[in-house]
VOFI-639797 format. One line per 2 residues: number of its first residue (from 1); for each residue x, y, z negated of C-alpha. Coordinates in Angstrom, 2 decimals. Layout:
! VOFI-639797
NUM> X/Y/Z  ... .
! end
This chain:
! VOFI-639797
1> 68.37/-8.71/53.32  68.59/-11.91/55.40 .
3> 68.43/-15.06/54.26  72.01/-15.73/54.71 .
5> 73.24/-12.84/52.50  70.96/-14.00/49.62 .
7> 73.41/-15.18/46.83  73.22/-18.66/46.13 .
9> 72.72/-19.20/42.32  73.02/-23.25/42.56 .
11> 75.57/-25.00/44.73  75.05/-28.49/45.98 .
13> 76.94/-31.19/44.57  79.94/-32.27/45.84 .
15> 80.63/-35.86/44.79  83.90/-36.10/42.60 .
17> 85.55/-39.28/42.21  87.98/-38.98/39.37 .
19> 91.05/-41.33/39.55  92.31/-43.37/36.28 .
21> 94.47/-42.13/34.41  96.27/-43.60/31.00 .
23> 98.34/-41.39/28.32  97.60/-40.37/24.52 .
25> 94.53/-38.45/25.32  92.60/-41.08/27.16 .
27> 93.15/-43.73/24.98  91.70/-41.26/22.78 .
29> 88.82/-40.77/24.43  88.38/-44.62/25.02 .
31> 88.17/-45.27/21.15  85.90/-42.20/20.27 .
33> 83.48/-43.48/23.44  83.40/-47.23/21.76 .
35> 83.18/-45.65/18.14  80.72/-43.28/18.90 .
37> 78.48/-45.67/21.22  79.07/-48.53/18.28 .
39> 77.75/-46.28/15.67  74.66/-45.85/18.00 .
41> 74.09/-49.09/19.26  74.41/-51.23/16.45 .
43> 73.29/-48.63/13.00  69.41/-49.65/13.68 .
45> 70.30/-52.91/13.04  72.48/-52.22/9.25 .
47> 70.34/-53.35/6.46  70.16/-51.98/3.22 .
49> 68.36/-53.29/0.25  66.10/-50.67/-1.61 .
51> 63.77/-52.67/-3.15  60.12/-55.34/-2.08 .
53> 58.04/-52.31/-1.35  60.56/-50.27/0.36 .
55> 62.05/-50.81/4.12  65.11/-52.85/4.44 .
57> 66.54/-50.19/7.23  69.67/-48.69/6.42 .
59> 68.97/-45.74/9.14  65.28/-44.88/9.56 .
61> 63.03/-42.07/10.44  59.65/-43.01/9.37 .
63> 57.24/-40.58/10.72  53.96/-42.60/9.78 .
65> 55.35/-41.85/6.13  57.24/-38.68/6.14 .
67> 60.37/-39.90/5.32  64.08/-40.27/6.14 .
69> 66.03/-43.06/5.12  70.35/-42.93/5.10 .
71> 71.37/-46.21/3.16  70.82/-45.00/-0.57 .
73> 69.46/-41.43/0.17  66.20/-40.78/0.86 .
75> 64.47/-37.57/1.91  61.33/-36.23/1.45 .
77> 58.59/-33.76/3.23  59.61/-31.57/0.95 .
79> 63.32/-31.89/0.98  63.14/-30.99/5.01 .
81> 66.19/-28.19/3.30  68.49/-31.01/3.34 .
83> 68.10/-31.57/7.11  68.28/-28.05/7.69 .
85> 71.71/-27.70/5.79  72.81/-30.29/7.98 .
87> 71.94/-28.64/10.85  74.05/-25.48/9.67 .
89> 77.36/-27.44/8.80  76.78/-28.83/12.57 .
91> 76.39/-25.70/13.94  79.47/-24.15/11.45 .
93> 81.71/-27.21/12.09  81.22/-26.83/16.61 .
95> 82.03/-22.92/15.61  85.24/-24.18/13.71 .
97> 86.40/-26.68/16.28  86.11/-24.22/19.19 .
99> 87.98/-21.50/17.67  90.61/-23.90/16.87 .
101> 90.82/-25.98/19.73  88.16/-24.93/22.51 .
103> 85.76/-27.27/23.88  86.92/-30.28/22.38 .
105> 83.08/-31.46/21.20  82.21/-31.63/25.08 .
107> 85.73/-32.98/25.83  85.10/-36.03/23.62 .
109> 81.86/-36.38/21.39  79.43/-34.64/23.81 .
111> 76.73/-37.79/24.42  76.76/-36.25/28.34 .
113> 80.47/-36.77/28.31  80.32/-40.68/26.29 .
115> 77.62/-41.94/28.57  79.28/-40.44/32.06 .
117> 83.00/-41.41/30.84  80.72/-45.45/30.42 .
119> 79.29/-44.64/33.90  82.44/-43.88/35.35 .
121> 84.12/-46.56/33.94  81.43/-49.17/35.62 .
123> 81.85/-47.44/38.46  85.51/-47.80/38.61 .
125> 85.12/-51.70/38.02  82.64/-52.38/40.40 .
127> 83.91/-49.94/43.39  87.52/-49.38/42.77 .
129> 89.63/-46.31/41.98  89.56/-43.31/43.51 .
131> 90.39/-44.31/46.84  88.36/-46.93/47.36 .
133> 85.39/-45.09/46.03  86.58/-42.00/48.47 .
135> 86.63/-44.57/51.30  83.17/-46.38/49.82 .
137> 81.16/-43.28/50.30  82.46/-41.63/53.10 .
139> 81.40/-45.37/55.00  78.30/-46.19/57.25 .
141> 76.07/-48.27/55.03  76.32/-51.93/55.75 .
143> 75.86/-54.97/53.46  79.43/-54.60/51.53 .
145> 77.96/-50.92/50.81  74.80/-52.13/49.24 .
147> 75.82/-54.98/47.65  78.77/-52.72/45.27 .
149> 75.89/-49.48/45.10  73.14/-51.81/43.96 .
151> 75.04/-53.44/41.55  76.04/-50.80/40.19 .
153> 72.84/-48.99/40.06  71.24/-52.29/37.80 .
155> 74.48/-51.97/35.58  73.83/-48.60/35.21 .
157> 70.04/-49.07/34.35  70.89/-51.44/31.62 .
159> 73.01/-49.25/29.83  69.81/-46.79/30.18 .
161> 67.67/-49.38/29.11  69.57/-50.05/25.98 .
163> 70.00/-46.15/25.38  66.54/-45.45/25.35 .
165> 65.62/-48.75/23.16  68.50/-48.06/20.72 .
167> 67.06/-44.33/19.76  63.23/-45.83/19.36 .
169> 64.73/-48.09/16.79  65.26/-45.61/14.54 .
171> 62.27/-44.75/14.05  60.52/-48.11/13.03 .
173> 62.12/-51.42/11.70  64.43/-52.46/14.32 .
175> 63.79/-56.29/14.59  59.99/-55.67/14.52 .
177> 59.97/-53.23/17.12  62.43/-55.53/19.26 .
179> 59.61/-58.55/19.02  56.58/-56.37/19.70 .
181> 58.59/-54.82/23.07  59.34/-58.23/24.38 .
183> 56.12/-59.31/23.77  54.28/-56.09/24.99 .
185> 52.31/-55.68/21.75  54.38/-52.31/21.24 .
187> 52.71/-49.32/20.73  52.69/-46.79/24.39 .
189> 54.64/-44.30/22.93  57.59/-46.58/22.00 .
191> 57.51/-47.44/25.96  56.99/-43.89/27.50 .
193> 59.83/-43.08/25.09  62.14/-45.57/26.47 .
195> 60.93/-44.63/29.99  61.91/-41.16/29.41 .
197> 65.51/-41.74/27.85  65.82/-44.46/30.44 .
199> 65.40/-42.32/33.09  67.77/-39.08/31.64 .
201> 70.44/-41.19/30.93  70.33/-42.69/34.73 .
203> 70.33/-39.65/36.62  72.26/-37.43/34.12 .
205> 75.16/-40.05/33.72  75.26/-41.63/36.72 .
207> 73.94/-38.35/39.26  74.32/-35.34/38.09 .
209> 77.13/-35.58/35.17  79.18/-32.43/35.61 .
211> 76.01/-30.09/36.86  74.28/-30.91/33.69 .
213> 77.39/-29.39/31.71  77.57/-26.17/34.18 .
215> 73.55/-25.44/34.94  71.71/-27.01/31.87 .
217> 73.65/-27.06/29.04  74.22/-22.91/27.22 .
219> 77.58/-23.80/25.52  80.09/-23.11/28.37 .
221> 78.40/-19.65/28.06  78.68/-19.28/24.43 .
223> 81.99/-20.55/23.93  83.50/-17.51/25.29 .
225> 82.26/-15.68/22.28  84.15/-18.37/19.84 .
227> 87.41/-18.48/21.40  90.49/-16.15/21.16 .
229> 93.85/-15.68/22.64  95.09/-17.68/19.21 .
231> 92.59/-20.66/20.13  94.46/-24.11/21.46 .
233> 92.98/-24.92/24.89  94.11/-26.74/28.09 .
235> 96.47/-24.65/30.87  99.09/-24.47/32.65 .
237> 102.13/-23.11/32.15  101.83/-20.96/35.26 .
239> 105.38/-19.15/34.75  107.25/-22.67/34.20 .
241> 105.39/-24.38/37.69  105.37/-21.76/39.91 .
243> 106.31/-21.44/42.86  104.75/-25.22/43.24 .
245> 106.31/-27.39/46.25  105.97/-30.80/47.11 .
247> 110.04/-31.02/49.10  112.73/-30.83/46.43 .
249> 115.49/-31.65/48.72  114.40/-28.64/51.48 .
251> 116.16/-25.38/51.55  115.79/-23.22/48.73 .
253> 114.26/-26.22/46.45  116.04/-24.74/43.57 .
255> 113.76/-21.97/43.75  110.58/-23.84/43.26 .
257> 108.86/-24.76/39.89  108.20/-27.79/37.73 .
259> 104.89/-28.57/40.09  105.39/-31.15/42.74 .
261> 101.72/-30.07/43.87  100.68/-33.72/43.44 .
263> 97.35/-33.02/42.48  97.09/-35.71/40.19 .
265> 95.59/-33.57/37.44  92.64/-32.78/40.17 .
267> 92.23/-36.28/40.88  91.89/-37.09/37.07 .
269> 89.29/-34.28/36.40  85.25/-35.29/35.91 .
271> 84.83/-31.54/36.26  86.44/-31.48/39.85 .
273> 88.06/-28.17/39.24  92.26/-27.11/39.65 .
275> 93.37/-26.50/35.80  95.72/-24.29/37.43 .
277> 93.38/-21.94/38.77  93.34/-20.32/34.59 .
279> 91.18/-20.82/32.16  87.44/-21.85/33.90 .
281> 83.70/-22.29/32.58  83.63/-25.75/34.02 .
283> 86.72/-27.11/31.80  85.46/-29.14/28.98 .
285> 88.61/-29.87/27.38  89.05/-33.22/27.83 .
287> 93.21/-33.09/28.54  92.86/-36.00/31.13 .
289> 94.78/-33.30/33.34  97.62/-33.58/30.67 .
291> 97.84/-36.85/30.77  98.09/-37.00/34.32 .
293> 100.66/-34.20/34.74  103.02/-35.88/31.89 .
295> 102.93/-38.77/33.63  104.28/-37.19/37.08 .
297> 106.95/-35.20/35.01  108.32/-38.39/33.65 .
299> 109.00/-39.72/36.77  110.59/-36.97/38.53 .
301> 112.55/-36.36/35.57  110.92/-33.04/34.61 .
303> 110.06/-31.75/31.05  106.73/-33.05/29.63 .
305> 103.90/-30.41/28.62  103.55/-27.86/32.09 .
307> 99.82/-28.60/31.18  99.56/-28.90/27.70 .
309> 97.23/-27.42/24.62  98.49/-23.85/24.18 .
311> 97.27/-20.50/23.20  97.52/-17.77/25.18 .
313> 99.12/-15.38/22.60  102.36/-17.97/22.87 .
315> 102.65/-16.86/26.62  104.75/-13.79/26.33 .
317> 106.96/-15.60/23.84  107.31/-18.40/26.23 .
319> 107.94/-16.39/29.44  111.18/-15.00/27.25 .
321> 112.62/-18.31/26.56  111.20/-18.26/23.52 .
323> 109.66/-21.23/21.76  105.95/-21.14/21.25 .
325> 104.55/-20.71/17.24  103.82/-24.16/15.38 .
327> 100.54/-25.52/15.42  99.52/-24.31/11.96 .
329> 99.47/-21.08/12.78  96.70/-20.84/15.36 .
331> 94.67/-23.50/13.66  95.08/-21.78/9.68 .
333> 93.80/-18.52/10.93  91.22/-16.01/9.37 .
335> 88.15/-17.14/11.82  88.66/-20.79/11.12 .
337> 89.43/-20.30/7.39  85.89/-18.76/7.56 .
339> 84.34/-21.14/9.03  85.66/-23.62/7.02 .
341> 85.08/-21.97/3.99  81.77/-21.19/5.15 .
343> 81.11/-25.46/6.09  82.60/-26.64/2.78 .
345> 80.23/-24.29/1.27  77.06/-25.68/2.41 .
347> 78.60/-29.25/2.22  78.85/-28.97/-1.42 .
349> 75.38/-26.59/-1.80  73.78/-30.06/-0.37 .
351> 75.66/-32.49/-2.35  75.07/-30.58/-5.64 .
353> 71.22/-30.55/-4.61  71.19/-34.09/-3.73 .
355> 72.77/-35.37/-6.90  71.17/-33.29/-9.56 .
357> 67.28/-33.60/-7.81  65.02/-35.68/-10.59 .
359> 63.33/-38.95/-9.57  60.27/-37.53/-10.73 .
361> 58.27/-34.29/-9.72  55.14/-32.96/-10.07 .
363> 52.64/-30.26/-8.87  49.98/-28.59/-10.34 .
365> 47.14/-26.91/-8.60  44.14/-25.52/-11.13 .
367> 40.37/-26.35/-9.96  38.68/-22.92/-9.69 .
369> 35.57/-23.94/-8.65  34.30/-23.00/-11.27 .
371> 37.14/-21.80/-13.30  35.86/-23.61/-16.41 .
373> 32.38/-25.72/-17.62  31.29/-25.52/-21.46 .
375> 30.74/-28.92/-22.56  27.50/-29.71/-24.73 .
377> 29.60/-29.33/-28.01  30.90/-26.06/-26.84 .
379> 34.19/-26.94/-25.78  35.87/-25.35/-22.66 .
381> 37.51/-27.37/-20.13  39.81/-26.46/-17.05 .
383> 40.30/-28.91/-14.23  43.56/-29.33/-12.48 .
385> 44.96/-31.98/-9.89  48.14/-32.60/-10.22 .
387> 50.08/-34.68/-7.66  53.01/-37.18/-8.92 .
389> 55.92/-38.22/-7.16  57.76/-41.67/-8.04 .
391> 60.68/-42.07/-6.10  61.87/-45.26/-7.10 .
393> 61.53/-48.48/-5.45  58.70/-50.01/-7.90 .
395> 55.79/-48.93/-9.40  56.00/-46.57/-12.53 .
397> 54.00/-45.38/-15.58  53.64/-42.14/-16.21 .
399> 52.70/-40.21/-19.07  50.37/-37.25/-18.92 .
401> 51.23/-34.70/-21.66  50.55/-30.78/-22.71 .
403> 52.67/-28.41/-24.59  52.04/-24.91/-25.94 .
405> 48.86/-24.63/-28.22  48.26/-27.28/-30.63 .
407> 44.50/-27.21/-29.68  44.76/-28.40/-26.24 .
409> 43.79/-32.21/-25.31  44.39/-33.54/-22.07 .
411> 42.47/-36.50/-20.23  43.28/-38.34/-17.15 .
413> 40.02/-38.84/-14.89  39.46/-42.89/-14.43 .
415> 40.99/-43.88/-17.99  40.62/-43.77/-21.17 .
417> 44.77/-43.19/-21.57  47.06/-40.43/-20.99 .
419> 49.40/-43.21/-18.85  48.77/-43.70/-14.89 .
421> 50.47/-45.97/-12.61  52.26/-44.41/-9.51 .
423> 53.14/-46.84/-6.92  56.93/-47.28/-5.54 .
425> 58.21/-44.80/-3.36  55.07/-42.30/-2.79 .
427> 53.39/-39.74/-4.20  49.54/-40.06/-6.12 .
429> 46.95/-37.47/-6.85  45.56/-37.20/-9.85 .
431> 42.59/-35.66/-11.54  43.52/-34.23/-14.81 .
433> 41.07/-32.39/-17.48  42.36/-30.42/-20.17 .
435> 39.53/-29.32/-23.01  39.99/-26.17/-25.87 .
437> 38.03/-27.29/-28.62  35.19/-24.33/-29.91 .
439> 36.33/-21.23/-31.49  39.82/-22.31/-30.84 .
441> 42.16/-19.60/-29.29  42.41/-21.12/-25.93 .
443> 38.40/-21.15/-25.35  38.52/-17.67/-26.69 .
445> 40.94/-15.73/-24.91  40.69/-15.03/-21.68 .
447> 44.05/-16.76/-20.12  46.30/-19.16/-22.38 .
449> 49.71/-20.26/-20.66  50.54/-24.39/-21.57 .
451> 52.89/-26.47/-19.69  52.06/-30.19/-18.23 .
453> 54.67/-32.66/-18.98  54.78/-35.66/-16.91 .
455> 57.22/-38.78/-18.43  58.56/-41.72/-16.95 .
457> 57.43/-44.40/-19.93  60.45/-46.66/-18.28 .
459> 63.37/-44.66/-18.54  62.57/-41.16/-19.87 .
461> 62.62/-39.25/-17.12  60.49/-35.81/-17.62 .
463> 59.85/-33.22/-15.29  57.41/-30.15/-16.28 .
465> 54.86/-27.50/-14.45  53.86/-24.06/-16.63 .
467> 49.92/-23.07/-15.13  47.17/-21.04/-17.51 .
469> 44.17/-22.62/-19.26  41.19/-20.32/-18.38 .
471> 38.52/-19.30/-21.38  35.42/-17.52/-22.20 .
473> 37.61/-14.35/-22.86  35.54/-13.02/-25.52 .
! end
């Protein structure tokens, strides 16, 4: 096989230069792109008061210390199940959305889609609208040329810049971090980090944009699998536009469909793709294209909605004159009951979990090297180390305490009391001995179950471990 009949799995790029468009779903997207880049931007920056020993950030991911921080929650090593559940309901709530109403996460929330719509948007102020962009790149370079591409290129880079800088603050106190960048006292990582998310956010938002939603990213594959001929995408209503013609005053006019063959809902699309070529990988859903077409049917007088959000089943019914089924009945279906069924349950799982886990705990691990020592009295003692957990924002007391046989005592390694102070917010490990007087049960018998108590002395709060005390076994 020659090289020229070897199938080409990557095309090159062709530029695409979508126009502006205005209508209900672009405002839309304008308010989810300045929500959604708010919420990023400026949450590093929220304070929240937990306490003098405890970080001030309301958001924050502190690796050095193993834990997460979300204003009055905070999660543990331990707790990593939390995280995890939240990972499901994300993965349960894109499952719901798609079945309901196709690709509308990459249509709207997508960060690929907020950070090109931003780039697009610079580039539309800087170089014009479609046209003039058209016009801009198909010119010899000359100083007009790389005046508009360099500035656009540094406004570009300082959205980049403030991307990457905005995710490292989430992972240390934000105004710190800010000083010790300026004044290059930062650790490397915090600038190779910034480098790195500096540098994907450039090229992906301002070079490659659509290619990274049809080569790199797997959902336009998977999607397929979530979507049915009930689901609500974009299309066009084929059977109301065709035959399209752009001369409604020619010969047999009355013949022709709704569509003028304008192309405006080309010229809108970031994909670059015809909407009324069917239903395509590359559409993400975005109902720019609706916009567009709506506002062509207004002004020739034509009925709004030849590309609108429909479901295939409706087609038949449509084709017959018939009006399509209400919304309701493709979104309230048995896959997206499911799934929401499904999402609520985990959502509530979590929030049970988070509400009803103690602000104490406690582990217990026996010593078993050796198992026990006979003291010069006789008496047997077991060694255990048990490590408490105080996760409130000052230090506590806590009491150590056994239950079970009467004969057991129990002291604390480094004091002569039962009580140890745990400071705020971390865990402590403690050496704890508990001795079985002679002759008593528990230094006769081989294995004697007891339970370690732990209190709170401040406000009560008990939690509990069962272990064994280990004898002679005579």
């Amino acid at each position: 096989m020659s090289d020229s009949e070897v199938p080409q799995l990557y095309a090159p790029r062709e530029p695409i230069f979508p126009r502006r468009v205005s209508g209900f779903f672009r405002t839309m997207k304008w308010w989810i792109l300045a929500i959604t880049l708010g919420i990023y931007y400026l949450t590093p920056w929220i304070r929240w008061d937990r306490g003098p020993q405890l970080p001030d950030q309301a958001v924050l991911i502190d690796l050095a210390n193993r834990r997460f921080y979300f204003f009055w929650i905070e999660i543990w090593p331990h707790e990593f199940y939390f995280v995890a559940g939240l990972l499901i309901m994300a993965g349960l709530g894109l499952f719901l959305f798609t079945s309901a109403l196709g690709r509308v996460w990459c249509g709207y929330t997508c960060p690929q889609t907020v950070w090109t719509d931003l780039f697009i948007l610079v580039e539309r102020w800087i170089e014009g609208d479609r046209n003039a962009r058209v016009r801009l790149w198909k010119a010899d370079w000359d100083a007009r040329k790389v005046r508009l591409r360099v500035t656009k290129w540094v406004a570009w880079l300082l959205i980049s810049v403030a991307t990457g800088g905005a995710w490292v603050f989430y992972f240390a106190d934000a105004p710190t971090l800010l000083r010790d960048l300026v004044t290059f006292s930062a650790h490397p990582v915090a600038y190779t980090t910034i480098a790195v998310l500096t540098a994907t956010t450039f090229v992906f938002g301002g070079f490659m944009r659509e290619q990274v939603c049809i080569y790199m990213c797997p959902w336009p594959r998977i999607q397929g699998a979530m979507m049915d001929s009930d689901t609500l995408t974009v299309a066009y209503r084929d059977w109301r536009g065709e035959p399209r013609g752009k001369h409604r005053k020619a010969e047999g006019a009355e013949n022709l469909g709704d569509c003028i063959d304008c192309m405006a809902c080309v010229n809108v699309c970031p994909m670059g793709i015809d909407i009324r070529d069917g239903q395509q990988m590359e559409c993400i859903t975005c109902a720019l294209c609706i916009d567009a077409c709506d506002d062509m049917m207004a002004k020739i007088g034509k009925e709004r909605g030849l590309i609108d959000y429909l479901a295939l089943s409706d087609e038949p019914r449509e084709r017959s004159g018939e009006k399509p089924r209400p919304i309701w009945h493709h979104v309230f279906r048995t896959r997206t009951v499911l799934y929401t069924g499904l999402w609520s349950l985990v959502g509530v799982a979590l929030l049970w979990a988070l509400f009803i886990r103690p602000d104490i705990e406690m582990t217990v691990a026996p010593v078993r090297n050796p198992t026990f020592v006979t003291l010069s009295d006789g008496s047997i003692r077991n060694t255990y180390d048990i490590r408490l957990l105080n996760k409130h924002g000052e230090e506590r007391p806590f009491r150590i305490s056994v239950a079970g046989d009467p004969s057991l005592r129990v002291r604390v390694e480094g004091t002569p009391y039962e009580t140890v102070e745990v400071s705020a917010d971390s865990t402590q490990l403690q050496r704890v001995y508990v001795v079985a007087p002679p002759n008593s049960e528990p230094a006769r018998n081989d294995r004697t179950e007891f339970r370690f108590w732990v209190e709170d002395t401040t406000n009560g709060d008990r939690a509990y471990k069962d272990t064994t005390f280990n004898g002679k076994g005579q």
